[in-house]
C-alpha positions as CSV (number, residue, x, y, z in Angstrom):
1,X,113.7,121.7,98.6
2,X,115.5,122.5,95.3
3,X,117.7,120.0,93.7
4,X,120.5,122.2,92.0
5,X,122.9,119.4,91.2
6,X,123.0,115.4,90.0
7,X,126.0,113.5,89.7
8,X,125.5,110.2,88.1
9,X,128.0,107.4,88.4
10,X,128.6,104.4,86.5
11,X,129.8,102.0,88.8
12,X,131.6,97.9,88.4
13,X,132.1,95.9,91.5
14,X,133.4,92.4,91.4
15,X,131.4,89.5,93.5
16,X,133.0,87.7,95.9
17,X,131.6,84.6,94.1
18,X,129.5,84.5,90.6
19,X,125.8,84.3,91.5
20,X,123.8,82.2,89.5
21,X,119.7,82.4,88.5
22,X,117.5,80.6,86.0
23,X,118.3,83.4,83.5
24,X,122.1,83.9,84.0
25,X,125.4,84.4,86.3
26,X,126.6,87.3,87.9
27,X,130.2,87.9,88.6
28,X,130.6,91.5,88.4
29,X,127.6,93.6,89.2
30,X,127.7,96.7,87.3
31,X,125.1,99.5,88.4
32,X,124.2,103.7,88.1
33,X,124.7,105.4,91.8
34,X,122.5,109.2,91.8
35,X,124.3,111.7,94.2
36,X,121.7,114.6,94.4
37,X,122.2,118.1,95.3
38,X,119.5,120.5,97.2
39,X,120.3,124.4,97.1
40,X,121.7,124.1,101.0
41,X,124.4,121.5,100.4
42,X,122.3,118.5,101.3
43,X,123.3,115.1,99.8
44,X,121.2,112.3,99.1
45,X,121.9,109.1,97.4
46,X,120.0,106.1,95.2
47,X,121.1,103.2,93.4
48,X,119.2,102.0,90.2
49,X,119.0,98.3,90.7
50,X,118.9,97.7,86.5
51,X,121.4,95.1,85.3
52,X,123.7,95.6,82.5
53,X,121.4,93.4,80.1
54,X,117.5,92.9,79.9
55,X,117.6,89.9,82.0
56,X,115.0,90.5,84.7
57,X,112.9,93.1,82.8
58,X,113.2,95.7,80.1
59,X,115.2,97.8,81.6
60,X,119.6,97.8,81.3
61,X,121.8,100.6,83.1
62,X,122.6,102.2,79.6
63,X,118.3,102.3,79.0
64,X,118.2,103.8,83.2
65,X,120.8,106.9,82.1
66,X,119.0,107.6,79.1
67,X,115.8,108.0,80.7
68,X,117.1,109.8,83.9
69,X,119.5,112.3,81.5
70,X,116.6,112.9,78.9
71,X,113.5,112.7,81.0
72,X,113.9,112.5,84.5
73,X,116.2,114.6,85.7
74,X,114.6,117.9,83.9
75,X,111.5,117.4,85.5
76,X,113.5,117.5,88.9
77,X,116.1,120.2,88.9
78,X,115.6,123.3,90.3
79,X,111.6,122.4,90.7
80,X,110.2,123.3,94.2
81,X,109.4,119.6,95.9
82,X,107.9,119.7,99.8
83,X,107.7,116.2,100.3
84,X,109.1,113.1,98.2
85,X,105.7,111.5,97.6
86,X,105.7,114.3,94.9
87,X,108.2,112.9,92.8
88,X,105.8,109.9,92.3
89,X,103.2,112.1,90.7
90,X,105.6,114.5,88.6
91,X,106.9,111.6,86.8
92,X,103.5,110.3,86.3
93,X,103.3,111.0,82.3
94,X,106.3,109.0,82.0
95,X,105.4,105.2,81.1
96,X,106.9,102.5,83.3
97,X,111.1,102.9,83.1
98,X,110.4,102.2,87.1
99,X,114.2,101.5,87.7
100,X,115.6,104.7,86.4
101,X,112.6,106.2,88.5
102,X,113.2,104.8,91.7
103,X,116.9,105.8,91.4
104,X,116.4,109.9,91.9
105,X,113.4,109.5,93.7
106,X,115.5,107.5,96.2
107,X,118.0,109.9,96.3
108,X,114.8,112.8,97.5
109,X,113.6,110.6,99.8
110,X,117.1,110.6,101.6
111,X,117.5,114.3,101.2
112,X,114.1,114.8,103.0
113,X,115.0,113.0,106.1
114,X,117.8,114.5,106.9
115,X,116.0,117.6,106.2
116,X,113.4,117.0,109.0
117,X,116.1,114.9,111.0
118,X,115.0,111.9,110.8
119,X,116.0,108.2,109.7
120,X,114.9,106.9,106.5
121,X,112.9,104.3,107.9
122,X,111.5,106.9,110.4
123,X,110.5,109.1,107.3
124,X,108.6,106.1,105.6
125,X,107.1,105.7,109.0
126,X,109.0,102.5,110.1
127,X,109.0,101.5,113.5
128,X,111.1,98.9,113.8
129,X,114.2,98.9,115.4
130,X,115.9,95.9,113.8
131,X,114.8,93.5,110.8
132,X,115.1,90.1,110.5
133,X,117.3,88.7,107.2
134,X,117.3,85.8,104.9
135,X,119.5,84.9,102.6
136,X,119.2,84.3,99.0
137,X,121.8,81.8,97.5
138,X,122.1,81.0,93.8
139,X,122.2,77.4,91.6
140,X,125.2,75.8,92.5
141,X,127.2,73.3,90.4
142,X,125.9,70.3,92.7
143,X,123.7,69.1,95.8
144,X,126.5,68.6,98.2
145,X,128.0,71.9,96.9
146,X,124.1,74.1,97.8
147,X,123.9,71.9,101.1
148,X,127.5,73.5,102.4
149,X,126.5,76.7,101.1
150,X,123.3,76.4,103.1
151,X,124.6,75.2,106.1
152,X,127.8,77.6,106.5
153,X,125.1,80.4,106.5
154,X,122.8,78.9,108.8
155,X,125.5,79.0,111.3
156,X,126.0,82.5,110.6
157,X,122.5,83.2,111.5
158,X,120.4,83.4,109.3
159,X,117.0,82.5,109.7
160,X,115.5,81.7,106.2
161,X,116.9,79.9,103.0
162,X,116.0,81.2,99.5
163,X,117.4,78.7,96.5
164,X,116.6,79.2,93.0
165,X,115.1,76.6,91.2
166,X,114.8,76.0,87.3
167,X,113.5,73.0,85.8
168,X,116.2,70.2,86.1
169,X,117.5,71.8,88.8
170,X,114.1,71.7,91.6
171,X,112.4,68.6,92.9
172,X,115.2,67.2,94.0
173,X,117.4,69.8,95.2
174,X,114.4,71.0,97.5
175,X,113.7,67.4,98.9
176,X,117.1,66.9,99.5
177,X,117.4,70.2,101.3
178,X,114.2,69.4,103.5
179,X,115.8,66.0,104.3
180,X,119.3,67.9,105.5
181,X,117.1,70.9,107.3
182,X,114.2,69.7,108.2
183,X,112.9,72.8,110.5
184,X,114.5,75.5,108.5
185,X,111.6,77.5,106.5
186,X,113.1,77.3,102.9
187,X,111.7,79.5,100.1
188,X,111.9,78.5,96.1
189,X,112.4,81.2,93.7
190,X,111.8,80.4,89.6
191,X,112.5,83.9,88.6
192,X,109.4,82.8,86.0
193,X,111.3,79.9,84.8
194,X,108.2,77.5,84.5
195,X,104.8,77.4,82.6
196,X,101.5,76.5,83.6
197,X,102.0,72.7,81.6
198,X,104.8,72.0,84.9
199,X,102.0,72.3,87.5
200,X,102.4,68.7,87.6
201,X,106.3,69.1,89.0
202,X,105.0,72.6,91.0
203,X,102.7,70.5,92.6
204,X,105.3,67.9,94.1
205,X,106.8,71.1,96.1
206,X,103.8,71.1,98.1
207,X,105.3,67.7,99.8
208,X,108.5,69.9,101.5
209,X,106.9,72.5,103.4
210,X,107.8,75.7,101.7
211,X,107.6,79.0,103.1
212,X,106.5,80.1,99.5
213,X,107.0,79.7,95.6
214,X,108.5,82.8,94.3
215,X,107.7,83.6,90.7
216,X,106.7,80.3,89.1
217,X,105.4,81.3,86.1
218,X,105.7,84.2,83.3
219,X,106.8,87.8,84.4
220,X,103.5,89.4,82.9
221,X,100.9,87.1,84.2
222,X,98.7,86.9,86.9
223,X,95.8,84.7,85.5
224,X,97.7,81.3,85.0
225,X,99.3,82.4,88.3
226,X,95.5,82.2,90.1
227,X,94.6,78.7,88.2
228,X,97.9,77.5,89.8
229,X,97.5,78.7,93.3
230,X,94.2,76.9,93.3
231,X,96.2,73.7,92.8
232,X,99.0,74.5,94.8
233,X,98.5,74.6,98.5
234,X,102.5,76.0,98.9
235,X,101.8,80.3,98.9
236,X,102.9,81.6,95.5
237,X,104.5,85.0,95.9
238,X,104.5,87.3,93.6
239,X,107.5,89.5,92.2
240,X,107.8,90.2,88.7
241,X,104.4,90.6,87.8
242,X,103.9,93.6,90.3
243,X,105.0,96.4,89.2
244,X,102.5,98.8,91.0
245,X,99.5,99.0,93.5
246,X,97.5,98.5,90.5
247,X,99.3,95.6,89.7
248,X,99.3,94.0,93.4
249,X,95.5,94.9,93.4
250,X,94.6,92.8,90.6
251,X,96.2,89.8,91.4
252,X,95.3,89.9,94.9
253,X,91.6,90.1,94.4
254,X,92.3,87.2,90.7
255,X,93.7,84.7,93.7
256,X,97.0,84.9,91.9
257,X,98.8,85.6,94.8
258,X,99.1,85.1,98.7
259,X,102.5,86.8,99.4
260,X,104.0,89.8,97.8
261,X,108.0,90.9,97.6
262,X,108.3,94.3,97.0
263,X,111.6,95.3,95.5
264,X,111.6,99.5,95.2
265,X,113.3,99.8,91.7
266,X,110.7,97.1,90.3
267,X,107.9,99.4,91.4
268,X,109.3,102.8,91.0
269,X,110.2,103.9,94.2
270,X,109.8,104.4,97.8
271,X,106.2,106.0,97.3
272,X,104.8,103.0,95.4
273,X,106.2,100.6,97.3
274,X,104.6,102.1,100.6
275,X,101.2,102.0,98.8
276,X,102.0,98.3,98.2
277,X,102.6,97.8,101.1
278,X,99.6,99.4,102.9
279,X,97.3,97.9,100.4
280,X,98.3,94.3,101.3
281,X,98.0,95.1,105.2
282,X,94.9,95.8,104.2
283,X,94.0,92.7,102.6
284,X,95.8,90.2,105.7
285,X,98.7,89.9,102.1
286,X,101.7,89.5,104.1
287,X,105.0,91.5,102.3
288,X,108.7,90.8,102.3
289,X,111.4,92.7,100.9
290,X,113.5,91.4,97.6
291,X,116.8,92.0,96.9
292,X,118.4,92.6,93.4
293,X,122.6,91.9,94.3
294,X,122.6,96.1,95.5
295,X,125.6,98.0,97.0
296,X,125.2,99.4,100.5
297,X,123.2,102.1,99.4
298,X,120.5,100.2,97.9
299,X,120.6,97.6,100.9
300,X,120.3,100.7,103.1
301,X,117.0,102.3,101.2
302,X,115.8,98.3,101.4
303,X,116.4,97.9,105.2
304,X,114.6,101.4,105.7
305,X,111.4,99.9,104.0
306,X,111.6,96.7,105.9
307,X,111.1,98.6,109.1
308,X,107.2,99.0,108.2
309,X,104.5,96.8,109.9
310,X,103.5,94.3,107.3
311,X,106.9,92.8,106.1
312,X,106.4,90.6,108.6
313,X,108.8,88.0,106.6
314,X,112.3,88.6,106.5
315,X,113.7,89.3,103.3
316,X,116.6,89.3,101.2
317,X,119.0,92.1,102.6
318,X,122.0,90.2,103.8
319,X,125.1,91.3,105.1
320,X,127.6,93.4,102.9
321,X,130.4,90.5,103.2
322,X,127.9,87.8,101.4
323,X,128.5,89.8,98.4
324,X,131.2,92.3,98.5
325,X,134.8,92.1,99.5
326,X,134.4,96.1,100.2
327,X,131.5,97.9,99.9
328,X,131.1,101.8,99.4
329,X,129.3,102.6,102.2
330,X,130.7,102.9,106.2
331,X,129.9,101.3,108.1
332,X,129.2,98.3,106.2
333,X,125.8,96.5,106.6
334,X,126.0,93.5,108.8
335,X,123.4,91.0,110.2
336,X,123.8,89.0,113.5
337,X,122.2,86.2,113.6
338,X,119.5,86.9,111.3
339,X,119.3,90.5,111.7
340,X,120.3,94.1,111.2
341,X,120.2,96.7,113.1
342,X,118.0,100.3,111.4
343,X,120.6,102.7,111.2
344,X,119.1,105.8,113.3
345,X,120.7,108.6,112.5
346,X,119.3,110.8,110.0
347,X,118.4,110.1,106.1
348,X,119.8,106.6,104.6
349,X,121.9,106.1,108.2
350,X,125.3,104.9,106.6
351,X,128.3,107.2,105.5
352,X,129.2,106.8,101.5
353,X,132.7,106.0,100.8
354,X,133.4,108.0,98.2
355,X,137.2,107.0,98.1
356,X,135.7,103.6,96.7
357,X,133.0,104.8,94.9
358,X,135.5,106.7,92.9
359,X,137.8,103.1,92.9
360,X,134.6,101.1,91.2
361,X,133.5,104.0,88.5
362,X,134.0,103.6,85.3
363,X,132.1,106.5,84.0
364,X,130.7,110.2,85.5
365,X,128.4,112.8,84.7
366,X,127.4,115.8,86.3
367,X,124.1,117.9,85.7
368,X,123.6,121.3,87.5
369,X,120.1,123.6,86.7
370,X,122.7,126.0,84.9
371,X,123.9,123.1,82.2
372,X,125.7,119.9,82.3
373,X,129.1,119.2,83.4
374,X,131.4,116.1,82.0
């Protein structure tokens, strides 16, 4: 294939309520959506998952469109690509910027399955034909206020709890949510809020039966992370520090680690995120797929790489409505109780909505291999 044409869009879509972390609250999600071309009409479509601040990691939306106008889109267009995995190695000389990466490259691997007329997840080499979902709910303003929260979506279905903790706001919440759900797996995520002088308060966790400890200490370490699994018996997982196979490698064979979430835009793609994924099947490193608050098109990419063997714990790709009053794709993503079903038709599986995508843009850009179009 050829890609003749990119159209990126900068897109602002309200929450249905704010969603709140240890390093901020979300209440409109703001986001770049890639529409690529190939020279027979073919459209595929990828979502950079980079807020609109460096919150999570270095990279913003206004850092993603630099990078994909200057770098990364005139390595692509009009340059002869026979299988996506190629787009990994072409933007090889370009250091990290794995967001603005993962966008186009997202956007290729959708154009390819359609191409060979398959699914996405069916392209990856998924073989699943529904995943199973858990849901990831933010700090709320009280207790009783996360134990409602928790509860109404349990009787929607869903199978697994993730909170966020920070400290001030963890001990307590999670006993308290044992005490109310006492068979329910529950997950704590830090989003690297703590430091290895807290593995005093990380060790009372172990007390509450945790599926895992997302994250608990600094986004660039992995060797305090293996001194505090060795005093933890709850799994730590792993997800800013992993960035690559490289990355998973290391703290896999330092101890840092006994569970991995792979999100696609922190490691730079589709590709890399398969390698991840094969690596840690390898090494009996059971995988999970995180969510970063994405539209339907990101969700869809995310519930195509659920589909492979080793996510074997459900992840973080809820339902369009938990988020959205409307989203751009049709039709919208929806779990029953606790799952969703793999779109099988071919590429990403859902129809975009460009009425609404064209509603939620606030800005536009077209680039064809002849020029560039305002």
């Amino acid at each position: 294939m050829k890609i003749t044409d990119i159209t990126i869009r900068h897109l602002k879509m309200t929450m249905k309520s704010p969603f709140t972390t240890s390093f901020g609250t979300f209440k409109d999600k703001e986001f770049l959506l890639l529409e690529a071309k190939n020279e027979d009409g073919t459209v595929g479509w990828g979502e950079s998952v980079a807020f609109n601040a460096p919150w999570y990691n270095e990279e913003t939306l206004k850092t993603n469109w630099h990078m994909l106008e200057d770098f990364l889109i005139p390595l692509i267009l009009n340059k002869e690509i026979k299988h996506p995995d190629e787009v990994n190695q072409m933007f090889a000389p370009i250091r990290k910027n794995n967001m603005a990466k993962s966008t186009i490259e997202g956007a290729i691997w959708d154009i390819y399955a359609q191409q060979t007329n398959q699914s996405l997840a069916q392209a990856l080499g998924g073989t699943k034909d529904k995943i199973e979902v858990g849901i990831s709910i933010g700090i709320q303003n009280s207790i009783d206020e996360l134990l409602r929260v928790v509860d109404g979506f349990l009787k929607e279905g869903y199978k697994r709890i993730k909170v966020k903790i920070k400290p001030g706001w963890d001990v307590d919440v999670i006993r308290s949510l044992r005490e109310h759900f006492p068979n329910v797996p529950i997950m704590a995520d830090a989003n690297s809020a703590y430091r290895l002088k807290d593995i005093d308060l990380l060790k009372q966790l172990d007390e509450f039966d945790l599926l895992m400890i997302e994250q608990p200490l600094a986004s660039d370490d992995i060797i305090d992370h293996a001194q505090l699994q060795k005093e933890l018996k709850t799994p730590i997982c792993l997800d800013e520090s992993i960035h690559s196979l490289e990355d998973a490698r290391k703290a896999i064979e330092l101890g840092s680690t006994k569970i991995i979430n792979i999100k696609i835009g922190r490691v730079g793609g589709l590709t890399e995120a398969k390698k991840i994924h094969d690596y840690c099947e390898e090494k009996g490193v059971p995988v999970w797929c995180g969510g970063m608050l994405e539209s339907g098109i990101g969700r869809s990419h995310n519930i195509a790489l659920t589909t492979l063997s080793n996510f074997i714990l459900p992840g973080d790709t809820a339902g369009s409505n938990r988020y959205w009053e409307k989203d751009i794709i049709r039709p919208e993503v929806v779990a029953t109780d606790g799952y969703i079903d793999v779109p099988q038709t071919p590429g990403i599986g859902y129809e975009v909505d460009r009425e609404t995508v064209e509603a939620y843009t606030v800005a536009k850009k077209e680039y064809r291999s002849g020029g560039t179009t305002v």
